[in-house]
C-alpha positions in Angstrom: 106.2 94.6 113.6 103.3 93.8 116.0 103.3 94.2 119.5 101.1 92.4 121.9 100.0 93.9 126.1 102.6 95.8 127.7 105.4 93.9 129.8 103.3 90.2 128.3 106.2 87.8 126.6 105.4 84.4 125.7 108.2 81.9 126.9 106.5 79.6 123.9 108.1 81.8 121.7 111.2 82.5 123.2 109.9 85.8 124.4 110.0 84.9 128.2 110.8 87.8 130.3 112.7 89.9 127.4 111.1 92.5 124.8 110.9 91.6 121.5 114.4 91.6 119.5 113.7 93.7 115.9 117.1 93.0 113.8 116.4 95.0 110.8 114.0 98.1 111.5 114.2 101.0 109.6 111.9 104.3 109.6 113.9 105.5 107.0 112.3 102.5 104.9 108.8 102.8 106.2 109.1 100.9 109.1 106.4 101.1 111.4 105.8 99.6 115.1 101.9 98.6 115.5 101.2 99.1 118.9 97.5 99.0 118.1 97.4 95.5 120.5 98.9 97.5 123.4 96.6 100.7 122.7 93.3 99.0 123.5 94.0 97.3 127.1 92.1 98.6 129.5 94.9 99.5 131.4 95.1 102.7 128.7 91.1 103.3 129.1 91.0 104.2 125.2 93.5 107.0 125.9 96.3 108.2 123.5 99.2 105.3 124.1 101.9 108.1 122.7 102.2 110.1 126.1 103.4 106.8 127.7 105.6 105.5 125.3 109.2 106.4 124.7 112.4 105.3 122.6 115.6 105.4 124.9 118.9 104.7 123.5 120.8 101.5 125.1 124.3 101.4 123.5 123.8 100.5 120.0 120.3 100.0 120.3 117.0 101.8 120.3 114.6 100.2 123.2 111.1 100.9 122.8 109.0 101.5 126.1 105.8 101.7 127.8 105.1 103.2 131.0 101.8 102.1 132.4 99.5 105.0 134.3 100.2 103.1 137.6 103.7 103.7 136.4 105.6 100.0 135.7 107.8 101.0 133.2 108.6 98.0 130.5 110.8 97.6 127.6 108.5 96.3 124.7 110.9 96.1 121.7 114.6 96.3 120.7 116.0 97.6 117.7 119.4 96.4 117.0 121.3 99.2 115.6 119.4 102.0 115.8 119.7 105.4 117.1 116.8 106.4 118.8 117.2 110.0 116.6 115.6 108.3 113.6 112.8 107.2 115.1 109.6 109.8 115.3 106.0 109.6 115.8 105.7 108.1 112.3 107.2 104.9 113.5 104.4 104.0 115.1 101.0 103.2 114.5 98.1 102.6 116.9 95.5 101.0 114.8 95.8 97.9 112.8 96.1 98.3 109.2 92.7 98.1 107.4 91.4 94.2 106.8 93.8 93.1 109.7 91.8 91.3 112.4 92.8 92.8 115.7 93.7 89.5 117.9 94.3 89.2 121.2 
């Protein structure tokens, strides 16, 4: 699952203002959130993207957030049914697998 700038949903899509919906995620599968489009934005100045991002639970659901370092706070993915306790550092990655363009 690829992730584009923080808080940036394209109504063309269905995106609009809402974070991406992830139906089936699963870290216990190998799973993995690529966060490697949000990472290098200026915004982060080529600094770590993990201090600012956090997995709260919402009900059911795990929501998967970015806090920018002027502090706007967005919700960037949802992952139906699942607890926020399965999720660790592993379930992300920051740069794009190897032979995968990054786009923008």
């Amino acid at each position: 699952f690829r992730l584009n700038s923080p808080g940036a949903y394209d109504p063309l899509v269905g995106g609009g203002t809402a974070a991406d919906t992830i139906l089936d995620f699963s870290a216990a599968e190998g799973d993995r959130i690529d966060l490697s489009l949000i990472a290098t934005q200026p915004l982060f100045a080529g600094s770590d993207l993990l201090p600012y991002l956090s997995v709260v639970q919402v009900g059911a659901d795990a929501h998967v957030q970015i806090t920018t370092p002027v502090g706007q706070t967005s919700t960037e993915a949802i992952l139906l049914g699942v607890d926020v306790d399965t999720i660790t550092d592993a379930s992300f990655t920051f740069t794009p697998p190897s032979g995968v363009p990054l786009l923008k």
